[in-house]
N, C-alpha and C positions, 0 to 999 in steps of 0.2 A: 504494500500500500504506500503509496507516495501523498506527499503534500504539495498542490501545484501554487503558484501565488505568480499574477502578473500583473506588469503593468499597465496602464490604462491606454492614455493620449500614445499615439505611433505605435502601439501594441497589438492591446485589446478592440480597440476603437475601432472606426474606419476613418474616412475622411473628414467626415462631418461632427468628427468627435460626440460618434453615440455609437449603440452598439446594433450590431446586422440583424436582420429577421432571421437570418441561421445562426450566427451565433447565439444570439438570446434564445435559439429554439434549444439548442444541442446541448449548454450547459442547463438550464431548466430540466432538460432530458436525465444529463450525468448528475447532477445535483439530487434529484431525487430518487438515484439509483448509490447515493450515497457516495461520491466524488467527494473530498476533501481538499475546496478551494476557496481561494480567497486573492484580495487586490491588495496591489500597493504604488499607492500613488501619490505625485506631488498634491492633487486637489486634497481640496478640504473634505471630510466628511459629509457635508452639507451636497457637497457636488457628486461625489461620490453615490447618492443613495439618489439624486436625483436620476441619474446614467444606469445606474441600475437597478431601480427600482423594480419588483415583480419577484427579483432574482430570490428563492431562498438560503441565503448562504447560513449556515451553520457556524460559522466561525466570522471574527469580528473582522473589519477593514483596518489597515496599517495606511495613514492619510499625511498630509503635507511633509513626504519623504521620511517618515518613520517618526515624528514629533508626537502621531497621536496613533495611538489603537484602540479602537469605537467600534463599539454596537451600532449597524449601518442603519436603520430602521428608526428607533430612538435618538442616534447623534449622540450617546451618551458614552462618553472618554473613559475605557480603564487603565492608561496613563498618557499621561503628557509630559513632555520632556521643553520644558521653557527654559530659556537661555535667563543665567546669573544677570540682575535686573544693574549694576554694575557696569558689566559687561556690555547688555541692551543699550546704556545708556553713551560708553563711550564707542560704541559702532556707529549709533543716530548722530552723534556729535563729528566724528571721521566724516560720514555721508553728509551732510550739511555742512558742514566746513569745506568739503571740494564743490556744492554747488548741487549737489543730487537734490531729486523731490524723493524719497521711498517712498512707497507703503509698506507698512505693517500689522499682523497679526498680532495679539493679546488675548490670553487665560488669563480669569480672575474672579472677581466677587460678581461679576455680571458675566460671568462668560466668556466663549472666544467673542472678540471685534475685530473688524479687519478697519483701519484707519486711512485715509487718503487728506490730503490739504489741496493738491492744487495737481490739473494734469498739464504737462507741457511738451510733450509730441502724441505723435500717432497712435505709438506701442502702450500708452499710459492710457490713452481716451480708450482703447480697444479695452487690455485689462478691466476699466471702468464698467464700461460699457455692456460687456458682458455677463456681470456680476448681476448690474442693474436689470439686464435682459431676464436672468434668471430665479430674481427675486433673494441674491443672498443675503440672508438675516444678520449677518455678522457685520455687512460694509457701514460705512459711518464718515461724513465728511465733517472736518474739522477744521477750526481757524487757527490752529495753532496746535503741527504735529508732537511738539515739545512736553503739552501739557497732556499727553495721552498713554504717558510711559509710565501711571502708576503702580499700572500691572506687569508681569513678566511678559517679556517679548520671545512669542515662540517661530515667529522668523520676519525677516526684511525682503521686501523683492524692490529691488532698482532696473526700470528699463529704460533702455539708452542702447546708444550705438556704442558695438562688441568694442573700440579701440578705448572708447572713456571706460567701460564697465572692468576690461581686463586690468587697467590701473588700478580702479577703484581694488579690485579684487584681491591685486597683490598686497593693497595697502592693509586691507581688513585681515589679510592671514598672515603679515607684519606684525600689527597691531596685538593679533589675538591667540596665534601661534594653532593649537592642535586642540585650545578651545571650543571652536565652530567650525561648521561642515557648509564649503559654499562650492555652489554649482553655477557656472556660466553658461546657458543653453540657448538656441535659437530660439522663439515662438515656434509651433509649428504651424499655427495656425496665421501668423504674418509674418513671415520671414524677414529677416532686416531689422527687426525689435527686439534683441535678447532680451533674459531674462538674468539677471544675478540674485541669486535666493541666497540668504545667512540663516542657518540655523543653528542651534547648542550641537555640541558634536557629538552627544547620546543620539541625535536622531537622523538615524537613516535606517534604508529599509533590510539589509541586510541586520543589523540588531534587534531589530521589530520583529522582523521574521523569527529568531532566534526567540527571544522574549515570550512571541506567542506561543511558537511549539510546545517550549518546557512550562506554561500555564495549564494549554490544554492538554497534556500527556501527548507529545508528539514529537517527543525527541527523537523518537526511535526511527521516525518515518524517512524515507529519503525527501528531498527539497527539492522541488522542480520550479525552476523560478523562467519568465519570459521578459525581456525587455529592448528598447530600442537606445536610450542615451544614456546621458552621463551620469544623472543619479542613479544607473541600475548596476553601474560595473562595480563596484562592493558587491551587492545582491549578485551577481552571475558570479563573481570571487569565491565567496562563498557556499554557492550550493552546490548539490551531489552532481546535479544538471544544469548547467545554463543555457538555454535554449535564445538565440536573439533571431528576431525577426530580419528577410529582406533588407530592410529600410533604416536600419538601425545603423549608426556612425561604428567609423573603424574600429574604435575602444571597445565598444562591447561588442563587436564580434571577433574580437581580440582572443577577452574571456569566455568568450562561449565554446560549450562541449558540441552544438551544434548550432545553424543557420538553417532556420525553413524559409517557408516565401512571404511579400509582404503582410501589411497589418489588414491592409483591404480589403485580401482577399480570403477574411474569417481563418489565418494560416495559423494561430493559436489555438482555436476550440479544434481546430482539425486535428492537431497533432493531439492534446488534451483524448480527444476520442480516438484517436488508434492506440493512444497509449494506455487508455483507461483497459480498452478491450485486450490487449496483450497481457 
């Protein structure tokens, strides 16, 4: 019996970042045939349950690259990994001292917030925009990002063009050392807009994945993990199997045990069910 756990967006996904009528049909299928899986992904929980909603998954989701692991249905956190408030404070200060707008996410006495002050390109009003489209509970605009770091900061996203953001990037793991875990990724959904995400360096999904097995009694199980970029290659490092998709950057097909075809063309539930059946 294997534990499979993939990732969402260039994955699991398709294009249009939701999930196929075959795929949703064939895990639905393996799921109630008792398949042992589950997600991990940069979204938030919130977004997570919205993408796939219907699905019965038995085991929790691992959300904003292993910061949180939650009951998908409820949105209810059985840990969060927030970055030392410290810490939070002199990265917000770095970012703001070179000129950056972030956003940022916050756990606290009110819950996660996701915070914005002002957007000033494409890649920001997109971000925005989408949240807005979807109804995220968390977003919150503010006149003043400074005064919204009461709570722990469980991560930063700054988007900008890759030449400013890889500076930034060196400076915050200057700064911070082996403290936080940051990823520089394209959008895939606008290309030209990365994305630089901070988060405390307990959270990624390779330790998420670990953390849940030995919760639910699943150490035993082999690890079959799926993914396309850069916060998956810990998570393909790590497992028994690392399967990367087509479409996925040279890194993690680097670390993968194998390459099937792209995310498009449903090439995760396919393998999922030849492998479920062998």
């Amino acid at each position: 019996m294997s534990l499979y756990v993939s990732d969402l967006d260039g994955t699991l996904l398709g294009r249009q970042a939701s999930l196929s009528d075959i795929t949703r049909a064939g895990l639905t299928r393996l799921l109630d045939e008792g398949l042992c899986f589950t997600v991990a992904s940069a979204r938030h929980v919130t977004s997570i349950s919205r993408i796939l909603a219907g699905l019965k998954l038995r085991l929790p989701v691992i959300s904003s690259n292993g910061a949180y692991i939650s009951e998908m249905v409820s949105g209810q956190h059985e840990l969060v990994h927030a970055m030392d408030p410290a810490m939070g404070q002199a990265i917000f200060a770095l970012m703001r001292g070179q000129g950056f707008m972030p956003f940022f996410s916050t756990h606290g006495r009110l819950g996660d917030q996701l915070f914005y002050q002002a957007v000033e390109n494409e890649g920001q009003q997109r971000f925005v925009d989408e949240r807005l489209r979807n109804a995220d509970p968390r977003l919150r605009h503010t006149r003043r990002l400074q005064d919204e770091l009461a709570d722990p900061v469980v991560t930063f996203v700054v988007v900008e063009r890759e030449a400013p953001l890889q500076a930034l990037q060196a400076e915050i793991e200057a700064l911070c050392g082996d403290a936080v875990e940051t990823h520089l990724a394209d959008d895939l959904y606008m290309p030209g807009w990365p994305w630089l995400t901070v988060h405390d360096r307990r959270a990624t999904k390779d330790q998420a994945i670990q953390t849940l097995a030995e919760r639910y009694g699943l150490s035993a199980r082999e690890v079959v993990v799926f993914g396309d970029h850069v916060n998956d290659v810990k998570m393909l490092r790590a497992a028994h199997r690392g399967i990367a998709v087509e479409n996925a950057i040279a890194a993690v097909k680097q670390e993968a045990h194998q390459v099937i075809g792209p995310h498009h063309e449903d090439s995760v539930m396919r393998f999922i069910d030849a492998d479920w059946r062998r």
